[in-house]
C-alpha positions in Angstrom: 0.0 0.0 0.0 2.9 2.5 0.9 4.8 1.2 -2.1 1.8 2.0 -4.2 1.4 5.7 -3.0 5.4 6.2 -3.3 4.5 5.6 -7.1 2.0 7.7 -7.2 3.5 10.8 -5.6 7.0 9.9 -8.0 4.4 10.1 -11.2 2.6 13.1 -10.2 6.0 14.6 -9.4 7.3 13.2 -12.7 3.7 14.8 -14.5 5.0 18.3 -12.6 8.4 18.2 -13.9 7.2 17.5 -17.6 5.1 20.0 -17.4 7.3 22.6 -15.8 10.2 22.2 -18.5 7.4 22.4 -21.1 6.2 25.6 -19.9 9.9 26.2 -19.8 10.9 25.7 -23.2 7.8 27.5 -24.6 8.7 30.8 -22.7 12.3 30.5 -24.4 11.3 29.7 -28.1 8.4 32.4 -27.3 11.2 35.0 -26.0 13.2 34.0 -28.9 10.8 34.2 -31.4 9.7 37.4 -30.4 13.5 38.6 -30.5 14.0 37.3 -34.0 10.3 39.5 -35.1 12.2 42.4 -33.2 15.2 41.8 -34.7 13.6 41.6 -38.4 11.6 44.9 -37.6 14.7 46.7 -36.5 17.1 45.3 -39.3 14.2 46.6 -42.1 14.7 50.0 -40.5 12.2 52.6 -41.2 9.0 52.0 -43.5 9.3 53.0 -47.0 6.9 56.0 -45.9 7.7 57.6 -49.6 5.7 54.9 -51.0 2.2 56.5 -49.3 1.5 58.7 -52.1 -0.6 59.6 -55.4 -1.4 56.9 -57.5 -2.0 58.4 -61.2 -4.1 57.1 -63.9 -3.4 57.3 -67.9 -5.7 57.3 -70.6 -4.8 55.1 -73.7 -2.9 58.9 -75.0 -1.3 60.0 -71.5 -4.1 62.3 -70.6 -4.2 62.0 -66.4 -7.9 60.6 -65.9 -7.3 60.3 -62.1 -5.0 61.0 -59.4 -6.1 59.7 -56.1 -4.1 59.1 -53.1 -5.3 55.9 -51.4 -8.3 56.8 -52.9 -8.8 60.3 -51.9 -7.1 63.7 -51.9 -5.1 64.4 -48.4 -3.5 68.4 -47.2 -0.8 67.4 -45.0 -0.4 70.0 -41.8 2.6 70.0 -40.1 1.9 69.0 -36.2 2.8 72.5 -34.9 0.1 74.0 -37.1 -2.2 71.5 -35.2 -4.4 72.8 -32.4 -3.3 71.2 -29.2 -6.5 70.1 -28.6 -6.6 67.9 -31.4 -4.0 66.1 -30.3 -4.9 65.4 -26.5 -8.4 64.3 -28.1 -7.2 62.0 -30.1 -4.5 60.8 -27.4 -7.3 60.5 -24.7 -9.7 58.6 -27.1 -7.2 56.6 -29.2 -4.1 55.9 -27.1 -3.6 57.3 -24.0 -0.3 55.9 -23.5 1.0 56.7 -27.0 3.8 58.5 -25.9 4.6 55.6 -23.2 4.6 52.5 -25.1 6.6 50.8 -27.7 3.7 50.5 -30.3 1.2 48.2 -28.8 -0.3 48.9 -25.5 -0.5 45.4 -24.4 -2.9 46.1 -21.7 -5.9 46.7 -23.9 -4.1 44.0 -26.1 -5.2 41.4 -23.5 -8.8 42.7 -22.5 -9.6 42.3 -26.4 -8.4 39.2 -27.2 -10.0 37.9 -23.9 -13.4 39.4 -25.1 -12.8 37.9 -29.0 -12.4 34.4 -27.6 -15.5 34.7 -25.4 -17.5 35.9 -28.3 -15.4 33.6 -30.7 -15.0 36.9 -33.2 -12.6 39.5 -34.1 -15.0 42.1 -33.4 -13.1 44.1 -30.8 -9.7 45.8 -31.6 -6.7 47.4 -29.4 -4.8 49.3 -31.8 -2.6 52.1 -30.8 -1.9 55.4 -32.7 1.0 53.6 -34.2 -0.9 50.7 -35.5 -3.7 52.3 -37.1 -1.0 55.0 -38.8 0.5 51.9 -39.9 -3.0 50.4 -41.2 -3.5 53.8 -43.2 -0.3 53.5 -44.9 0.4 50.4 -45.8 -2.8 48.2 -45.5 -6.3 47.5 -45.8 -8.8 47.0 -42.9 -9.6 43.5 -43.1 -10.1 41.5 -39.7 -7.8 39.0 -40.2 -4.6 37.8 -38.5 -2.7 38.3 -41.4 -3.0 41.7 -41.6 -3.0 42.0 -38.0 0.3 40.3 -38.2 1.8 42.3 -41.1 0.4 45.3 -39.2 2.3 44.7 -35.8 5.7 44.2 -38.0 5.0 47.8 -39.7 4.4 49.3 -36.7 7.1 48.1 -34.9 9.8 49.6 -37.9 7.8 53.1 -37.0 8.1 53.0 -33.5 11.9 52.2 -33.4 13.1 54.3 -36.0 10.3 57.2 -36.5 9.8 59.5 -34.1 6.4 60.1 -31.7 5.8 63.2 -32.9 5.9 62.7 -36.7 3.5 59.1 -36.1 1.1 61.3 -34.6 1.1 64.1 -37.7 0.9 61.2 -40.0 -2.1 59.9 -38.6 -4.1 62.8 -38.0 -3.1 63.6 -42.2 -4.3 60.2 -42.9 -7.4 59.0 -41.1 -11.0 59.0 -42.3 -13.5 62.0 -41.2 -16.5 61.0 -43.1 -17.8 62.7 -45.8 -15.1 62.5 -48.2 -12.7 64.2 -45.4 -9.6 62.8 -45.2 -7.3 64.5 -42.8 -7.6 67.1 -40.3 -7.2 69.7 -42.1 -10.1 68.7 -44.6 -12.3 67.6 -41.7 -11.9 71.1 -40.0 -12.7 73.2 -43.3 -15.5 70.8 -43.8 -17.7 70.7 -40.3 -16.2 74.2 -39.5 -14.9 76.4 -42.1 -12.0 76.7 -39.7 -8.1 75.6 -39.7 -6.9 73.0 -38.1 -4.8 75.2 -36.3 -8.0 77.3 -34.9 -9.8 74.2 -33.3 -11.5 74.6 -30.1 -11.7 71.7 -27.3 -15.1 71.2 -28.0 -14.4 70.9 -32.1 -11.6 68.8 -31.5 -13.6 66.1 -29.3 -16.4 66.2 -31.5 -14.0 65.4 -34.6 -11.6 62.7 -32.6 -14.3 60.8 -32.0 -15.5 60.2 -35.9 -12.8 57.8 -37.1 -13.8 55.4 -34.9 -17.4 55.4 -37.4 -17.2 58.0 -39.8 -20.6 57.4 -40.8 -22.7 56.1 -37.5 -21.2 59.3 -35.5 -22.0 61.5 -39.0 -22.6 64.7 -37.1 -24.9 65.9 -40.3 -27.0 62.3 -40.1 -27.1 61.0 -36.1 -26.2 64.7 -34.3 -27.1 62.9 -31.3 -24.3 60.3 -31.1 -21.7 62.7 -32.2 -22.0 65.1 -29.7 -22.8 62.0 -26.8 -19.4 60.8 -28.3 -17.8 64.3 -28.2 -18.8 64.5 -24.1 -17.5 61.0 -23.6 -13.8 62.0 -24.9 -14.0 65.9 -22.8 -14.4 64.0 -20.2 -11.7 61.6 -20.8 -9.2 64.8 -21.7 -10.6 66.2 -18.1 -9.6 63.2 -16.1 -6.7 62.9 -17.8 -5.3 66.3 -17.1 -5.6 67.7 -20.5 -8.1 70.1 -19.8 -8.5 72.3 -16.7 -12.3 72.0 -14.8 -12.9 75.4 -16.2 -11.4 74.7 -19.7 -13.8 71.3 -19.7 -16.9 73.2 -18.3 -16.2 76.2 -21.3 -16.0 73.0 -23.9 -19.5 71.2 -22.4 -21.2 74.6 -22.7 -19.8 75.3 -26.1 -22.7 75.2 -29.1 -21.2 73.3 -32.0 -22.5 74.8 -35.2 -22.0 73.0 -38.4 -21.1 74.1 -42.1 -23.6 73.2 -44.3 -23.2 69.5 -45.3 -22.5 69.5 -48.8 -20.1 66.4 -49.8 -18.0 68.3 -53.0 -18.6 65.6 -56.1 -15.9 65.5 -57.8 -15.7 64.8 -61.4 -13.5 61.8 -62.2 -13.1 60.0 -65.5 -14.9 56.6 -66.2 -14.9 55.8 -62.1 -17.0 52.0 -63.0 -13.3 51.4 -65.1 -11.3 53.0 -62.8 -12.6 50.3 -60.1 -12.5 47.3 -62.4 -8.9 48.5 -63.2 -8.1 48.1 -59.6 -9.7 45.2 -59.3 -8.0 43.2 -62.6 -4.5 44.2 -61.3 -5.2 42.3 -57.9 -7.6 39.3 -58.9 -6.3 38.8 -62.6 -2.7 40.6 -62.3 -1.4 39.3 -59.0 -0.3 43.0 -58.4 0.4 42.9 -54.2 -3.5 44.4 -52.7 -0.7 46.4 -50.4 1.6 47.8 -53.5 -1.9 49.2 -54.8 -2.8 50.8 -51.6 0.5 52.4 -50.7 0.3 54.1 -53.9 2.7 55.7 -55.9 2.0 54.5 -59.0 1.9 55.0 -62.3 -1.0 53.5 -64.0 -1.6 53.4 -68.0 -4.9 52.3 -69.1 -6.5 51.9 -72.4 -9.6 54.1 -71.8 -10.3 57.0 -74.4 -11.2 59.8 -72.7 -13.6 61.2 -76.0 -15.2 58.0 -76.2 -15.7 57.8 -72.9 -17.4 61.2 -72.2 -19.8 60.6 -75.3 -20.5 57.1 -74.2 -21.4 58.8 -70.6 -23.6 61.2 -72.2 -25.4 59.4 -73.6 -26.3 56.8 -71.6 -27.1 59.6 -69.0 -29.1 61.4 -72.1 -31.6 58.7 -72.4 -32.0 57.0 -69.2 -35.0 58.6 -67.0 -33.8 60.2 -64.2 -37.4 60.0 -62.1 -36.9 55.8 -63.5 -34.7 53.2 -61.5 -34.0 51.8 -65.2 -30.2 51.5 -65.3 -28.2 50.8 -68.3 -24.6 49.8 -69.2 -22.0 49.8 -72.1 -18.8 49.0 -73.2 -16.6 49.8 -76.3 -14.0 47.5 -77.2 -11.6 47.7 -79.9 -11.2 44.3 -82.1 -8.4 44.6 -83.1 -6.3 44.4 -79.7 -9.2 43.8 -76.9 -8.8 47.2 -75.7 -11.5 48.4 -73.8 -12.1 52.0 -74.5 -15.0 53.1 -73.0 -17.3 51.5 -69.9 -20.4 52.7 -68.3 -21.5 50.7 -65.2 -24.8 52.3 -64.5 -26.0 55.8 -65.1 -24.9 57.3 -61.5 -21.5 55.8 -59.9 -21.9 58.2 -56.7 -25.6 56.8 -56.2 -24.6 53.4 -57.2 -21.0 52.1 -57.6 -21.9 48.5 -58.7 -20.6 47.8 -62.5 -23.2 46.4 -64.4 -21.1 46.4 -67.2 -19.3 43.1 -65.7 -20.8 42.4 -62.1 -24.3 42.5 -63.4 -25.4 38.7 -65.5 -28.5 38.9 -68.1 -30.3 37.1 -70.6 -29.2 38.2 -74.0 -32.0 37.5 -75.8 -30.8 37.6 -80.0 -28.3 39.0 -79.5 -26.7 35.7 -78.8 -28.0 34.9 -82.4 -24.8 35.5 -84.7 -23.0 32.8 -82.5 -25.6 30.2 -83.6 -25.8 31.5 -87.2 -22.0 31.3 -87.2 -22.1 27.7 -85.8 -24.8 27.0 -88.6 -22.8 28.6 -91.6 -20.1 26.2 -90.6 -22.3 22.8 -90.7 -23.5 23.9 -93.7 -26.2 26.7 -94.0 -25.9 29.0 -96.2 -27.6 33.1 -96.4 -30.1 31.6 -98.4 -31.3 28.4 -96.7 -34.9 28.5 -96.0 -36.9 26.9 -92.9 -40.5 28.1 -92.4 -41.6 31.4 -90.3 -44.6 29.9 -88.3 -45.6 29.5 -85.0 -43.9 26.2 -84.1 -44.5 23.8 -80.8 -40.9 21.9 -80.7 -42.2 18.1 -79.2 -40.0 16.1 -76.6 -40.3 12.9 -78.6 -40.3 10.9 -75.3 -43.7 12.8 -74.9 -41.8 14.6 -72.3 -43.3 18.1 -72.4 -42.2 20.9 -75.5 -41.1 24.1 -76.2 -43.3 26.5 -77.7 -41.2 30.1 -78.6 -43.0 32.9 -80.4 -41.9 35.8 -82.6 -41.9 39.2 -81.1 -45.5 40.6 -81.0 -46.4 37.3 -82.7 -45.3 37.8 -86.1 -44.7 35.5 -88.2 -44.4 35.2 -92.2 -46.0 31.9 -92.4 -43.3 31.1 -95.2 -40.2 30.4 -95.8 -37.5 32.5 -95.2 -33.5 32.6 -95.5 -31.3 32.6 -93.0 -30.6 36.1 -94.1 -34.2 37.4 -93.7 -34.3 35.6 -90.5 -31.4 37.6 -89.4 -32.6 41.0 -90.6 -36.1 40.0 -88.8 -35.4 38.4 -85.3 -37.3 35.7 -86.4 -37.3 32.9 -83.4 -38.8 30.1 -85.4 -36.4 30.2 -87.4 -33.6 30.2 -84.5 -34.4 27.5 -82.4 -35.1 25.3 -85.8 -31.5 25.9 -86.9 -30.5 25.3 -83.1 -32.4 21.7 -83.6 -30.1 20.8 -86.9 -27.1 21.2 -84.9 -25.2 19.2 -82.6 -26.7 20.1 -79.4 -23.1 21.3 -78.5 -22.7 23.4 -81.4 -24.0 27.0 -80.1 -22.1 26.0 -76.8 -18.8 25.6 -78.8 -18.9 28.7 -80.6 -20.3 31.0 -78.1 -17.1 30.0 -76.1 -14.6 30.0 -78.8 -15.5 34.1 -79.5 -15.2 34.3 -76.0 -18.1 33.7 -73.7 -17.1 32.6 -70.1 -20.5 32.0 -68.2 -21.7 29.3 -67.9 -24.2 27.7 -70.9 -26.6 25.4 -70.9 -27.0 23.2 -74.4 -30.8 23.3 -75.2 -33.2 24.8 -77.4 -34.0 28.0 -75.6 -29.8 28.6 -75.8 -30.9 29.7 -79.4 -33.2 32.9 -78.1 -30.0 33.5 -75.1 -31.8 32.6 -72.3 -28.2 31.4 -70.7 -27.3 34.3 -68.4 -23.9 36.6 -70.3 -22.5 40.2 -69.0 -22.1 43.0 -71.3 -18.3 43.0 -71.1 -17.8 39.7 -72.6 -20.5 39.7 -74.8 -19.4 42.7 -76.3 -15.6 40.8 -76.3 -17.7 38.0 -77.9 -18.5 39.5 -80.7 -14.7 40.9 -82.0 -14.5 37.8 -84.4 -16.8 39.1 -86.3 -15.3 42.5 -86.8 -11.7 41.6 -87.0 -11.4 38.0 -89.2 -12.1 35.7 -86.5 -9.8 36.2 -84.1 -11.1 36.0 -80.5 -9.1 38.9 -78.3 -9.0 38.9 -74.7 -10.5 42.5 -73.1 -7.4 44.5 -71.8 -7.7 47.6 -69.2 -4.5 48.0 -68.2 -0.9 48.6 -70.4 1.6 49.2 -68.1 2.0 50.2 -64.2 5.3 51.8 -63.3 6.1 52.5 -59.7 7.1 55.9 -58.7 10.5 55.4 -59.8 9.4 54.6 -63.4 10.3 50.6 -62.5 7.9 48.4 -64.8 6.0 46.5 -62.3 3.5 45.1 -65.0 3.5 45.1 -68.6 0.9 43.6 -71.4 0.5 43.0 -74.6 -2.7 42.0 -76.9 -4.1 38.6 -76.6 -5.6 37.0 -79.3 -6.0 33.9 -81.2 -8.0 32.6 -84.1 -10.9 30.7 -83.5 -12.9 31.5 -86.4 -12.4 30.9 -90.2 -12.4 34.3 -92.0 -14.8 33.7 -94.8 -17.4 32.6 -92.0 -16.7 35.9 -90.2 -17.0 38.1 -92.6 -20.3 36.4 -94.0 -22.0 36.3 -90.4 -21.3 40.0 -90.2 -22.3 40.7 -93.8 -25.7 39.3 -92.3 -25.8 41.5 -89.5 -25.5 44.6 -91.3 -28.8 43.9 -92.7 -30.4 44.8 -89.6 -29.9 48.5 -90.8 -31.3 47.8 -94.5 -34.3 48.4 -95.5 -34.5 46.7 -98.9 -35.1 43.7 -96.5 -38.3 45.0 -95.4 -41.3 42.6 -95.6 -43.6 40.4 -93.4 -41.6 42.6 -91.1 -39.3 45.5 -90.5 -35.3 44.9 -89.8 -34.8 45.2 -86.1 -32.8 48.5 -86.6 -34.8 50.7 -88.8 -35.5 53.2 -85.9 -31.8 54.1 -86.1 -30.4 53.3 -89.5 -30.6 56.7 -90.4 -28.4 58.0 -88.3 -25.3 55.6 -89.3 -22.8 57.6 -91.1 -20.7 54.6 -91.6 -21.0 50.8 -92.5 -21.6 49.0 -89.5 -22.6 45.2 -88.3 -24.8 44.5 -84.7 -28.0 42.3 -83.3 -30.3 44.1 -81.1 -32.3 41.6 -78.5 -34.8 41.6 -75.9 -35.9 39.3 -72.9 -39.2 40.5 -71.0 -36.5 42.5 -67.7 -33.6 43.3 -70.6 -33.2 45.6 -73.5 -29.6 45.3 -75.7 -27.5 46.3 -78.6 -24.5 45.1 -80.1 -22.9 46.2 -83.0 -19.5 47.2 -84.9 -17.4 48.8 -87.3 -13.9 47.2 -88.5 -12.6 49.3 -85.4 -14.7 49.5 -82.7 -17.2 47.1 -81.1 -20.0 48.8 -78.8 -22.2 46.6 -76.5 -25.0 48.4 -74.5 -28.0 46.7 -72.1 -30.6 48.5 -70.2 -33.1 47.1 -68.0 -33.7 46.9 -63.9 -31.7 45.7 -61.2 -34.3 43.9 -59.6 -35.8 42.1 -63.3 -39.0 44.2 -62.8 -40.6 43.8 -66.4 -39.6 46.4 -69.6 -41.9 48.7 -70.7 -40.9 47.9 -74.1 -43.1 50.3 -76.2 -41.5 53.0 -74.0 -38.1 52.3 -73.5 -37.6 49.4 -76.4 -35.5 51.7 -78.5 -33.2 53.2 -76.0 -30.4 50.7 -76.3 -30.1 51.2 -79.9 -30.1 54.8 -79.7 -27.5 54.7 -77.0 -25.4 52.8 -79.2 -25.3 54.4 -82.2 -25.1 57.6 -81.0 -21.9 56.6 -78.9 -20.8 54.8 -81.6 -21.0 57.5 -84.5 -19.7 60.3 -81.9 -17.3 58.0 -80.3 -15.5 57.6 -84.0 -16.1 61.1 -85.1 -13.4 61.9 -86.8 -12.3 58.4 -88.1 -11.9 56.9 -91.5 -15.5 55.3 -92.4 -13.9 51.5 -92.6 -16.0 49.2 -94.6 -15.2 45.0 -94.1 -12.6 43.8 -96.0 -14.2 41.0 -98.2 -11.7 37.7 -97.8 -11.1 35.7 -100.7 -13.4 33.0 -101.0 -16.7 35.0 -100.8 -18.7 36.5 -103.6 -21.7 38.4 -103.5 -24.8 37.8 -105.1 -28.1 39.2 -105.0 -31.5 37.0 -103.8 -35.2 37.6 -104.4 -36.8 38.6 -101.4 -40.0 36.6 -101.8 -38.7 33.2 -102.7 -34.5 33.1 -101.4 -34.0 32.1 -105.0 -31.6 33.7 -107.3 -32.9 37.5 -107.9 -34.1 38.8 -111.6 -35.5 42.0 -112.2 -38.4 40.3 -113.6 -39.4 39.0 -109.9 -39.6 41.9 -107.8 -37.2 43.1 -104.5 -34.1 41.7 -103.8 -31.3 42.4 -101.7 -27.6 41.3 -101.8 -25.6 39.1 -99.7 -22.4 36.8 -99.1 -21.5 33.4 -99.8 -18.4 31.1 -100.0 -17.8 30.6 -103.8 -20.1 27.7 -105.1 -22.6 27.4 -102.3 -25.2 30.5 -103.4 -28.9 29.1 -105.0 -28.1 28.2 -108.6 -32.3 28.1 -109.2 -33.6 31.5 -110.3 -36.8 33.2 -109.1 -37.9 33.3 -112.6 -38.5 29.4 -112.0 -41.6 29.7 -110.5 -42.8 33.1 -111.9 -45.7 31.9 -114.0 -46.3 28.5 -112.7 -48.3 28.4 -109.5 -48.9 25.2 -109.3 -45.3 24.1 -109.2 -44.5 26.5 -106.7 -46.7 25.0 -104.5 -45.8 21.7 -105.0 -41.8 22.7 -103.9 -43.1 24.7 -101.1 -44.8 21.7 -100.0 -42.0 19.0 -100.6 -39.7 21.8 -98.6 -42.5 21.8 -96.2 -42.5 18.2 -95.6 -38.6 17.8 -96.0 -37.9 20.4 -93.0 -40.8 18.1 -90.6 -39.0 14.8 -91.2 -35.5 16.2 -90.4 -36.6 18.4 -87.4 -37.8 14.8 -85.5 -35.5 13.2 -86.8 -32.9 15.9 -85.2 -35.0 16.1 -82.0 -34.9 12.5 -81.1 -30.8 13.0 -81.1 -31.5 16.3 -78.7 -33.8 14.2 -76.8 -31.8 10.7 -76.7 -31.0 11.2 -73.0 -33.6 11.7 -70.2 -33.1 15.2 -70.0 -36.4 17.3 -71.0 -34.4 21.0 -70.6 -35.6 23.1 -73.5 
């Protein structure tokens, strides 16, 4: 028995001793570590404080768009210049042992992390004066232990080899005062009309405490929580000596009177670009988040300014301003993928989201040329004809159908080319040539122009009901304009640091995807959108706005029941442009049906003003020949209207309209052998769409 508790006293003394020398070496390789961080931070010396400065922004011809300095404009004030009062504000508020401590006042250190781990958050901070100059500099304010990390290193270099007093004029120059005032200085002029230097005690308080929530203490929106907050910190300065009871009595008593709050909108070039700029050299550039929000750089973009202020004008021209309809467009230039102007909605400072490429819509046609493309290459030709009547497209497994219509239920009960089909919008005519395809086909081809959302392979892809954004889409359709070579969008041409080092360079991206003959023919179809020789059963899409093209140009308008758009080009400039509502409320389409096109051809035509009027350059290969509008036959004079259109050599009608002139009866007789050749081969085609389970249409 004594043996047995002799054993257990020598294992709970053994347990002691283990535990002891852990604790032990854990204190040394924490001591250590900690030397080895201070010994980094002290070897790095100083912060590159030069790198906190204005970050410029080039047009595509070295015209400054933007100069911003971590986003806004600062007025540094020397600390002396400083009322004294702002300074014991902010050190009773922020840091009252700022001039005491080493960086990181590791009192309050351990009272937050003690309340984060009880409420298993990061909600709670400790940071000193140092810290959050350091955060203003160099970071972002993400809650993360990274930066929290990173943070701690920076302000350690400040603290050791920057002195107190210039920390504490950084960080009253740097910190956020709501309202677009960033400084002291700026805050001062703003709520006051005064100088920094002319601050009161009770001015000061009321002004240290808005950093902590520039806008929940907004002393223009929530008066009350200001100016409980601006009592809170004159009492801290009184109890901490920094005001006499008279001086603090004076400041309580003191009637704060506000400037008149008017936020100063400043005019900045294409801001939607400017933010996807910033955001394509982090997500798709790897540029350093931190690099971008020191600043000091150099950035040249490929925006043009002209464009851009047309395209802006007239998106703002014909949007309603009493009308939450927004709109968005984007020129690109086919050639090189430049994007030259973009248009994210028609207000950035009432709404900063880019619909332009955050914002995903049905296309309606104006996926179209993709699947007439895809069609030309399995064989279709400008002239081949499938019926223009309202159509029910049967699951053969008895599965359920899909029954599209023709806008306002049109249709010309005929046939009709692919051509007139084009001009038209018809549907039918569409999802029949979808059906004829591999059910892959429009998928394939969307992509290879450039299309990167998601598709779904089924009839409806025919009509774009697969969700697109206006950036890409209008990317999408370069290979038409330029010989069938897909480019990939470009913002950005260079970023130099402010020591004219090349931190990022790039360089057109493009590849062909398309055969040139093909591209050139699908765009020969979509310039007759704008001609009216084509019109019969029904007018071309674009006749609203054909007369006001000055030059030749190719497009596809389209329309879902939420979304209005228009697409189009010349041989240098492809302009995309959508309108509809954020929410998919329904489109007035009688009232505001037409604004897309006139959008775009009015940017268009003002945004080349100027320019050479570029017609396509016909490839060899192609010939043009003219087709009689009623039967998609071979046009004579003796027939009636015709209109003229491309095809690879060899592959136009060889049977002339003249065929059929006088003989009715044998007219009839093709139209019904076509009638029942087109019936056989769309079941036949639809059992392949349908050899799966899958019902999607």
């Amino acid at each position: 028995m004594q043996t047995a508790t002799r054993r257990q006293r020598k294992t709970k003394k053994s347990k002691w001793h283990v535990l002891f020398r852990l604790t032990i070496g854990m204190g040394v390789l924490g001591t250590f570590g900690l030397l080895v961080i201070f010994g980094i931070a002290y070897a790095l010396g100083p912060p590159p404080m030069e790198e906190s400065q204005s970050t410029t922004l080039y047009s595509s011809d070295g015209e400054v768009i933007n100069e911003q300095h971590q986003g806004q404009e600062r007025e540094w004030t020397d600390l002396e210049d400083i009322s004294p009062h702002v300074v014991d504000a902010f050190i009773a508020v922020e840091d009252r042992k700022f001039f005491d401590h080493h960086g990181f006042d590791y009192t309050r250190i351990g009272a937050a992390v003690l309340n984060n781990i009880q409420s298993m958050s990061m909600s709670q901070g400790a940071s000193t004066i140092t810290q959050q100059y350091a955060r203003n500099l160099f970071l972002n304010h993400d809650k993360t232990w990274d930066r929290k990390i990173r943070e701690a290193l920076y302000a350690l270099r400040l603290e050791w080899h920057v002195p107190k007093e210039d920390i504490l004029e950084g960080y009253v120059n740097t910190i956020n005062f709501g309202h677009g005032a960033y400084g002291i200085e700026q805050a001062a002029q703003m709520y006051f009309d005064a100088s920094a230097s002319d601050l009161n005690a009770a001015q000061s308080a009321l002004l240290a405490g808005l950093p902590r929530g520039p806008s929940y203490y907004s002393p223009y929106v929530y008066p009350d929580r200001a100016e409980d907050r601006q009592q809170m910190i004159l009492d801290m300065m009184h109890e901490q000596g920094a005001l006499e009871t008279a001086e603090y009595e004076e400041a309580l008593d003191y009637t704060l009177t506000y400037e008149a709050a008017e936020e100063e909108e400043l005019e900045t070039t294409a801001p939607y670009f400017q933010d996807a700029v910033e955001r394509e050299l982090v997500d798709r550039y790897d540029l350093d988040p931190d690099v971008l929000e020191a600043g000091g750089l150099d950035i040249h973009t490929t925006i043009d300014p002209d464009m851009q202020e047309s395209t802006e004008r007239y998106v703002e021209a014909e949007l309603p301003s009493d009308d939450p309809l927004q709109g968005a467009a984007v020129s690109i230039d086919p050639r090189t993928g430049d994007v030259k102007a973009m248009v994210g909605g028609k207000n950035y400072s009432e709404s900063p989201f880019n619909r332009a490429v955050d914002a995903h819509r049905s296309p309606g046609s104006v996926f179209k040329p993709f699947l007439y493309y895809a069609a030309l290459e399995n064989g279709f030709t400008a002239a081949t004809p499938l019926k223009s009547e309202p159509t029910s497209f049967p699951n053969p497994h008895g599965d359920g159908s899909y029954e599209p219509g023709n806008f306002n239920e049109v249709y010309a009960d005929d046939f009709i080319t692919l051509a007139q089909a084009m001009a038209y919008s018809d549907n039918i005519y569409a999802v029949k040539t979808n059906v004829f395809q591999e059910p892959e086909a429009l998928v394939e081809t969307a992509e290879a122009a450039g299309i990167e959302s998601p598709l779904s392979a089924n009839l409806s892809l025919a009509l774009g009901t697969s969700e697109v954004n206006v950036l890409e889409l209008t990317k999408g359709y370069s290979p038409f304009a330029n010989g069938g070579e897909q480019v990939e969008h470009r913002l950005i041409e260079r970023v130099e640091d402010h020591e004219g080092n090349v931190l990022l360079e790039t360089e057109p991206e493009k590849q062909q995807v398309f055969e040139p003959e093909l591209a050139y023919i699908t765009t020969d179809l979509m310039k007759l959108m704008f001609d009216p020789s084509m019109n019969d059963y029904a007018a071309v899409t674009g006749h609203s706005i054909a007369h006001l093209l000055q030059r030749p140009a190719a497009g596809k308008s389209g329309s879902t029941p939420s979304d209005s758009w228009m697409v189009g080009f010349t041989p240098e400039l492809v302009t995309g442009v959508w309108i509809g509502y954020d929410d998919n409320t329904e489109l007035d389409h009688g009232e505001y049906g037409q604004i897309a096109k006139r959008i775009w051809v009015n940017a268009l035509e003002s945004g080349l003003d100027g320019h050479l009027k570029q017609d396509f350059s016909t490839p060899e290969g192609v010939e043009e020949v003219d087709i009689d509008l009623d039967t998609g036959l071979l046009a004579d004079d003796a027939c009636g209207p015709s209109y003229t259109v491309s095809f690879l050599e060899e592959t136009a009608p060889e049977e002339s309209c003249v065929t059929y002139l006088d003989d009715e009866e044998a007219e009839e007789e093709a139209h019904e052998e076509r009638k029942n050749k087109e019936s056989e081969k769309l079941m036949d085609k639809l059992k392949r769409w349908f050899g799966s389970d899958e019902s999607d249409v």
